[in-house]
C-alpha positions as CSV (number, residue, x, y, z in Angstrom):
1,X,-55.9,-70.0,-25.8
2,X,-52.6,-72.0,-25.4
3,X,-52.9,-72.7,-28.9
4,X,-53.1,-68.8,-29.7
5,X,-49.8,-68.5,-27.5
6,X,-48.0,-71.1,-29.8
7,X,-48.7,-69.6,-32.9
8,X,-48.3,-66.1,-32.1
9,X,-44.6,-67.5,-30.4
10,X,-43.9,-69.2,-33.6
11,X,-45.4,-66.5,-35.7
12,X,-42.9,-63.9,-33.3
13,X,-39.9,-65.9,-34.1
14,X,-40.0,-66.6,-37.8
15,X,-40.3,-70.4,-37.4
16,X,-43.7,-69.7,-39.5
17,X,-45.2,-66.7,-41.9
18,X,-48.8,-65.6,-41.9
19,X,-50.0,-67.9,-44.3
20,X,-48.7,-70.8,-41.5
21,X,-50.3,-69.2,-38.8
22,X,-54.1,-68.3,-39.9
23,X,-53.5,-72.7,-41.5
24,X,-52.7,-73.8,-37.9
25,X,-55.4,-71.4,-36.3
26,X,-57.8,-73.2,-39.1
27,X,-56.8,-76.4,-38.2
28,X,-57.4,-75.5,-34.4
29,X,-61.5,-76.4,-33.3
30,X,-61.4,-73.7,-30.9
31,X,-60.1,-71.2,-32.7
32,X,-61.6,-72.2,-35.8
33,X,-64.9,-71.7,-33.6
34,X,-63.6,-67.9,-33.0
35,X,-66.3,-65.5,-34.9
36,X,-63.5,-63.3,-36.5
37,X,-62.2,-66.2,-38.0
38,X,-65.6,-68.1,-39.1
39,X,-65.8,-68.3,-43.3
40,X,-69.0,-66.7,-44.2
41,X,-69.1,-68.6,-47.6
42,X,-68.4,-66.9,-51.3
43,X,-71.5,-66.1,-53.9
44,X,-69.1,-64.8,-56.5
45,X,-70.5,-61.4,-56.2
46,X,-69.8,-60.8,-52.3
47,X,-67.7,-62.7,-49.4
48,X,-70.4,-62.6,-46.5
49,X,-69.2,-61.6,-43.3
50,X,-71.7,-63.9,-41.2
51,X,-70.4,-62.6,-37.7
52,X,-70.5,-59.3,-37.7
53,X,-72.8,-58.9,-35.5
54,X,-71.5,-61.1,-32.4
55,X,-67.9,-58.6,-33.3
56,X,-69.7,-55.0,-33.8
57,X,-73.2,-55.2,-32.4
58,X,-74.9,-55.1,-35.7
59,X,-74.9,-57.2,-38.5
60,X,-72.9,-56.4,-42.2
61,X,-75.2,-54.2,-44.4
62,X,-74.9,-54.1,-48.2
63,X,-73.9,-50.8,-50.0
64,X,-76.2,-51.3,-52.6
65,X,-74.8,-48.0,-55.3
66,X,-72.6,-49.5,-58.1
67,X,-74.7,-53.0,-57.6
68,X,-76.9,-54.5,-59.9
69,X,-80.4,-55.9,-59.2
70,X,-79.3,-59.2,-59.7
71,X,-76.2,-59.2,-57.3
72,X,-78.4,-58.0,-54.3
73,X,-80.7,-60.4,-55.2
74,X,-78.4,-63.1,-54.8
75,X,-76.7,-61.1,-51.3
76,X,-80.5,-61.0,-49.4
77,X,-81.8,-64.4,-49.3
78,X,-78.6,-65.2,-47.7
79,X,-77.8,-62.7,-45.0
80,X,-81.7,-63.1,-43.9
81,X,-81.3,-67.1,-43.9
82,X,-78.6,-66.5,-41.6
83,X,-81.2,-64.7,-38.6
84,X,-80.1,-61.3,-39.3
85,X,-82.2,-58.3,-40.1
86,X,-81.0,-57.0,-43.9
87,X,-80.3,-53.9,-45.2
88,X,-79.6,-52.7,-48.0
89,X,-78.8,-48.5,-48.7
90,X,-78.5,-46.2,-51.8
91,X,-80.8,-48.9,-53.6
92,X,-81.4,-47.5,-57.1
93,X,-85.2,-47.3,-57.8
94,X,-85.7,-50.3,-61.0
95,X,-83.0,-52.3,-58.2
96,X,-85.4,-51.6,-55.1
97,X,-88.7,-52.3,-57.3
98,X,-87.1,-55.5,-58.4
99,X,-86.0,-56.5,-54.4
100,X,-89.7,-55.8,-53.4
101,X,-90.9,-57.9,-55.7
102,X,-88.5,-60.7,-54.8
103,X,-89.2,-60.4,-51.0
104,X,-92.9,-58.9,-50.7
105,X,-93.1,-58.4,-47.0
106,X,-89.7,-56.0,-47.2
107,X,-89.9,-52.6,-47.2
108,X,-88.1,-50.1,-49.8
109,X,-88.0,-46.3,-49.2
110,X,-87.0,-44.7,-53.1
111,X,-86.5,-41.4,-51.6
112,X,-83.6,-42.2,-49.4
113,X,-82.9,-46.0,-51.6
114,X,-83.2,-47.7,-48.6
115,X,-84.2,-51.6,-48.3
116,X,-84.8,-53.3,-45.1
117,X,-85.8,-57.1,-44.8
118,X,-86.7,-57.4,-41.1
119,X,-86.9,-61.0,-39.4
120,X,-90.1,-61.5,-38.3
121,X,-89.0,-62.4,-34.5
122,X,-86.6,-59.5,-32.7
123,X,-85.9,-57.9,-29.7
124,X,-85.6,-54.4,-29.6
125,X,-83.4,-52.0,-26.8
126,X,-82.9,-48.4,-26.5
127,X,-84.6,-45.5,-27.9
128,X,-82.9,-43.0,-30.6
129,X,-84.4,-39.8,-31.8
130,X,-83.9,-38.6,-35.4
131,X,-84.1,-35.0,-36.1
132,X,-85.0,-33.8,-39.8
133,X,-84.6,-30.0,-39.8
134,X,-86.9,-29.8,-42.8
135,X,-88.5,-31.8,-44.9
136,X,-85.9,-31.7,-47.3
137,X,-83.3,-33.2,-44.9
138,X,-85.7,-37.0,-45.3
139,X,-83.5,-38.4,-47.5
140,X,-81.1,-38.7,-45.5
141,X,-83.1,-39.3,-41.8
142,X,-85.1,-41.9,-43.3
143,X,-81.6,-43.8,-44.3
144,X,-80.8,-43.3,-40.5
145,X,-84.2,-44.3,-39.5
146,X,-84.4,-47.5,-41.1
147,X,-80.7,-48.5,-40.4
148,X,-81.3,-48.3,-37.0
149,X,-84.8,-50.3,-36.8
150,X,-82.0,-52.6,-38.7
151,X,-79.9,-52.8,-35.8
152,X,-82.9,-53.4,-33.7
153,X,-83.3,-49.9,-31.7
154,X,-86.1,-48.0,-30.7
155,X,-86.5,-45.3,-33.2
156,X,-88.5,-41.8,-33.3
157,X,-88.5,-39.8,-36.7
158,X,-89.7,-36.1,-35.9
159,X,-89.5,-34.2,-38.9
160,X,-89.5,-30.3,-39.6
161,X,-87.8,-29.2,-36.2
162,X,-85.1,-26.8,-37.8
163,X,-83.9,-23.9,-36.0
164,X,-85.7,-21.5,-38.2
165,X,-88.7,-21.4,-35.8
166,X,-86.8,-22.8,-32.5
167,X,-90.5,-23.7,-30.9
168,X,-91.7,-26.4,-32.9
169,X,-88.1,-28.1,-31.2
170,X,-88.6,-27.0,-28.1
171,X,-92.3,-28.5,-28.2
172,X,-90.5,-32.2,-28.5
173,X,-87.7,-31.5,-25.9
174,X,-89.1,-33.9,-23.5
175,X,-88.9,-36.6,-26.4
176,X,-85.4,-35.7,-26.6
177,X,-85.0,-35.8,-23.3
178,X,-86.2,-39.7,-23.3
179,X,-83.5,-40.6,-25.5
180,X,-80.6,-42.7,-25.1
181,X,-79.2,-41.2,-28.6
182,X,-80.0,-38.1,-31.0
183,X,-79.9,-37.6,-34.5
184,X,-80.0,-34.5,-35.7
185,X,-79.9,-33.8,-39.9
186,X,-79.7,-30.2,-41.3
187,X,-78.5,-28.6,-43.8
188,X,-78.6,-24.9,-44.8
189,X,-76.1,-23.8,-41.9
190,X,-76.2,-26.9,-39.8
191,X,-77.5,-25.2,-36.7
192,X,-79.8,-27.7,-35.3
193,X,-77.4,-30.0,-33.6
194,X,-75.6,-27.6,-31.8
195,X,-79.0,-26.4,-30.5
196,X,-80.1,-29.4,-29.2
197,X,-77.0,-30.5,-27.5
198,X,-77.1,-27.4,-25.2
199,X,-80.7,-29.0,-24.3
200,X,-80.5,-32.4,-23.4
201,X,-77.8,-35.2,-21.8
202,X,-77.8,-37.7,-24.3
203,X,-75.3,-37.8,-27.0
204,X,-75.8,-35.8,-30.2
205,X,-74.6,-37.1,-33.8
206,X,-74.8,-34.1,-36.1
207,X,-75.9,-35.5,-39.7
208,X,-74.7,-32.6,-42.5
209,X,-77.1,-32.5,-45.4
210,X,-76.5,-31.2,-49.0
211,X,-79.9,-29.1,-48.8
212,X,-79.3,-25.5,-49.2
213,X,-78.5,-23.0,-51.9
214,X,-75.0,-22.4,-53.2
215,X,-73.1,-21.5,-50.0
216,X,-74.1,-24.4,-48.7
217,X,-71.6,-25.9,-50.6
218,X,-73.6,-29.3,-51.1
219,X,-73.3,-30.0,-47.4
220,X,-69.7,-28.9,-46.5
221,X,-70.7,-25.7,-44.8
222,X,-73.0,-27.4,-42.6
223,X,-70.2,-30.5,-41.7
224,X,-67.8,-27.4,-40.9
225,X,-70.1,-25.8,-38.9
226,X,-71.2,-28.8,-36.8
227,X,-67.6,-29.7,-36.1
228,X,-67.1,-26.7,-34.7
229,X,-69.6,-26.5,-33.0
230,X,-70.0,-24.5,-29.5
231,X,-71.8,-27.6,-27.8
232,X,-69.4,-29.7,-26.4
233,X,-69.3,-33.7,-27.4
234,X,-70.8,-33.3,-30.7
235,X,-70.1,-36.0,-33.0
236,X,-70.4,-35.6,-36.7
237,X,-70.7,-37.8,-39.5
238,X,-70.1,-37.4,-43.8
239,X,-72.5,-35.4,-45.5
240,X,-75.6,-36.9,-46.1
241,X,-74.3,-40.3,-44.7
242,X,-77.4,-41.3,-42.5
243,X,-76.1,-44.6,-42.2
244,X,-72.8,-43.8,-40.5
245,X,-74.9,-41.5,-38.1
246,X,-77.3,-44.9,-37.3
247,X,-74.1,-46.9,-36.6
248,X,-72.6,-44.5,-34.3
249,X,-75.9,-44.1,-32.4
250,X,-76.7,-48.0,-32.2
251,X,-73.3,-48.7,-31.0
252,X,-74.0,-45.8,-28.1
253,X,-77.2,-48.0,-27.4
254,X,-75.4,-51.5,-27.4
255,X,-73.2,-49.9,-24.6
256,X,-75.9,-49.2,-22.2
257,X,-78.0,-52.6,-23.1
């Protein structure tokens, strides 16, 4: 730490610029040993950030939409080499087809484009619900789903629970009620997560779907309806983003474990 102090004094009083500082924290073992400051190695396509997961909980996931086959191809084999579990979300089909085929004992979900590459030893803590009002609202619950059995959580997909006949919910409450986290996805007018937070204790992310006819507004009426909803604490996530809902929920469960 005295090392910190010296260049953050130096840094303070102009005797070096930024580029001086991170060169002497470099040159520094211990601080060099620092995860935030750990190279993760280049592959011309992608700068790996190897430590995410001692930082956030979780490991760095690839954004697989605007990459080709052959990028994420090269991006796997390395993230799993280095112990974590990979995924790998809005995979197109021909890319996803291509990665199974590459790495056989993955898994690849087109509906949703979701990849995951699971390491064959983990340990898995806490227990999150996901919630797809209908059918329709898979796409996005299975991205959630499998993003979270990526961050190594306990994971529970009930599917067809929407508010438009309220007891096929209330017949799961006490699964709900198990649950360190709850993910609920809806579209049409979004009422499913303000439902189920008047039910249980956990915390409820509200995941907006672009199902629904033209009102719906391709998800924004149901986002605007879950952030105001009457059930206090909600949190809400993007439209359709299952994989920011998953984040949010696993870092809920790497508080309590």
């Amino acid at each position: 730490m005295a090392v910190i102090e010296e260049i953050l004094r130096k840094l303070q009083a102009g005797s070096i610029d930024l580029a001086g500082a991170f060169a002497m924290a470099a040159a520094d073992k211990e601080c060099a040993e620092m995860p935030v400051l750990q190279d993760g190695g280049d592959l011309v396509v992608a700068r790996l950030d190897r430590n995410r997961k001692d930082r956030c909980g979780f490991p760095e996931f690839i954004y697989g939409a605007g990459k080709t086959a052959e990028e994420q191809l090269k991006i796997v084999p390395e993230l799993y080499a280095s112990g974590v579990n990979v995924l790998a979300t809005r995979v197109q089909t021909q890319a996803g087809e291509k990665l199974m085929q590459a790495f056989p004992d993955a898994e690849f979900d087109p509906r949703s484009g979701t990849f995951l590459y699971l390491q064959k030893e983990r340990t898995l803590r806490g227990k999150v619900v996901i919630l797809a009002a209908g059918t329709s609202d898979l796409p996005a619950a299975t991205e959630a789903e499998m993003t979270l059995r990526a961050c190594n959580c306990h994971t529970k997909l009930i599917v067809d629970v929407g508010v438009a006949a309220i007891h096929r919910l209330l017949k799961v409450l006490p699964e709900l009620q198990s649950a360190d986290a709850v993910i609920a996805a809806a579209g049409m007018e979004g009422a499913l997560p303000s439902v189920v937070a008047g039910l249980i204790k956990a915390p409820v992310i509200a995941l907006p779907t672009s199902v629904g006819y033209g009102a719906n507004l391709q998800g924004l009426t149901p986002m605007l309806a879950m952030l105001n909803s009457c059930a206090s604490g909600v949190t809400v996530v993007n439209i359709d983003n299952g994989f920011g809902a998953a984040c949010a929920a696993a870092r809920i469960v790497n508080g309590k474990f």
